[in-house]
C-alpha positions as semicolon CSV with decimal commas, in nm:
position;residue;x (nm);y (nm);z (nm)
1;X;-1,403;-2,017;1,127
2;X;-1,574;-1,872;0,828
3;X;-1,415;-1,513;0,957
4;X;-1,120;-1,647;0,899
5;X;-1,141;-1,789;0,574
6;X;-1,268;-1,422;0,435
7;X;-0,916;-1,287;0,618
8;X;-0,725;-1,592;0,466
9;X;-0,872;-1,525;0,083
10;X;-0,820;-1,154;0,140
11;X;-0,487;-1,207;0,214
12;X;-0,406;-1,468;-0,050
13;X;-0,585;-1,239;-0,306
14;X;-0,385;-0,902;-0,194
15;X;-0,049;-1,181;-0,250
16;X;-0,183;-1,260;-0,573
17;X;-0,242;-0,929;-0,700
18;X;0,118;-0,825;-0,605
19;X;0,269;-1,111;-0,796
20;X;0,046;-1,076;-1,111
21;X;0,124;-0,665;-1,059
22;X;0,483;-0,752;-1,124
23;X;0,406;-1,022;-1,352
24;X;0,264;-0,782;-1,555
25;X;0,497;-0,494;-1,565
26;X;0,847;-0,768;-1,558
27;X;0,611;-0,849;-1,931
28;X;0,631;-0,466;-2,025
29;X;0,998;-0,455;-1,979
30;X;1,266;-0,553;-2,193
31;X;1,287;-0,705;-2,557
32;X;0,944;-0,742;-2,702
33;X;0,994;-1,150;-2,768
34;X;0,925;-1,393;-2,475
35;X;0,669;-1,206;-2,256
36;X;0,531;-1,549;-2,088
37;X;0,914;-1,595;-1,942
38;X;0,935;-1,208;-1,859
39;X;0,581;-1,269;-1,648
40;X;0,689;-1,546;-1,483
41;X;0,979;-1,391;-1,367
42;X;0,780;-1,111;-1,217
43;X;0,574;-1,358;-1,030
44;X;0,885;-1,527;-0,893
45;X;1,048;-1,206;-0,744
46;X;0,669;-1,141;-0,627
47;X;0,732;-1,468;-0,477
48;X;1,028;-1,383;-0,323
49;X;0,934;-1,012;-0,189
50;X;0,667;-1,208;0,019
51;X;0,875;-1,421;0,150
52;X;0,790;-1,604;0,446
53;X;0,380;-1,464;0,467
54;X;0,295;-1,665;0,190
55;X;0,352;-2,037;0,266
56;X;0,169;-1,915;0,648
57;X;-0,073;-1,817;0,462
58;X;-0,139;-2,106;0,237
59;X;-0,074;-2,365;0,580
60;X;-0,341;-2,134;0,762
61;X;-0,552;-2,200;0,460
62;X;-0,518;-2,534;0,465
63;X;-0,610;-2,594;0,828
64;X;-0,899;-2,407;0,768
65;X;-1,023;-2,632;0,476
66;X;-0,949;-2,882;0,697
67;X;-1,168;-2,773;0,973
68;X;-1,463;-2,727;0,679
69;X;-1,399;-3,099;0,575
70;X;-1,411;-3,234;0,875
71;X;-1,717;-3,049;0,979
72;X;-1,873;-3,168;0,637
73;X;-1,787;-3,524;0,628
74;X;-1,775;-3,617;0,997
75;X;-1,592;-3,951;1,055
C-alpha cells in the first residue's frame, strides 16, 4: 500500500510539474498585462494534454487514502 502511494505522488507530482511548466511559460507569452489569466490558461491545456491519466490518478489516490483511513480509524 505505502508503495503505491510513493508511485501515486510521483505521478501526481510529474502531472503537476507539467501543468505549472506550461503555466509558467503560457505567463511569458503574450502582452505583459494579465499574467495570472495567461498561467491559468497554461495549466488548463496542461490539463487537457493529460487527459484521461489524471482523474485515474487522483481516483487511485483516493482509494488509497481510503485504505490508510480505514486502517487508522477501524470501525
Amino acid at each position: 500500500m505505502r508503495e503505491r502511494l510513493i508511485s501515486v505522488y510521483l505521478r501526481l507530482m510529474k502531472y503537476a510539474m507539467l501543468m505549472g511548466l506550461l503555466g509558467g511559460i503560457a505567463s511569458f507569452i503574450g502582452p505583459p498585462h494579465h499574467g495570472l489569466i495567461k498561467a491559468g490558461i497554461g495549466i488548463v491545456v496542461g490539463a487537457m494534454l493529460l487527459g484521461n491519466r489524471l482523474p485515474l490518478a487522483m481516483k487511485e489516490l483516493r482509494s488509497i487514502i481510503d485504505e490508510i483511513t480505514d486502517e487508522i480509524f477501524p470501525e
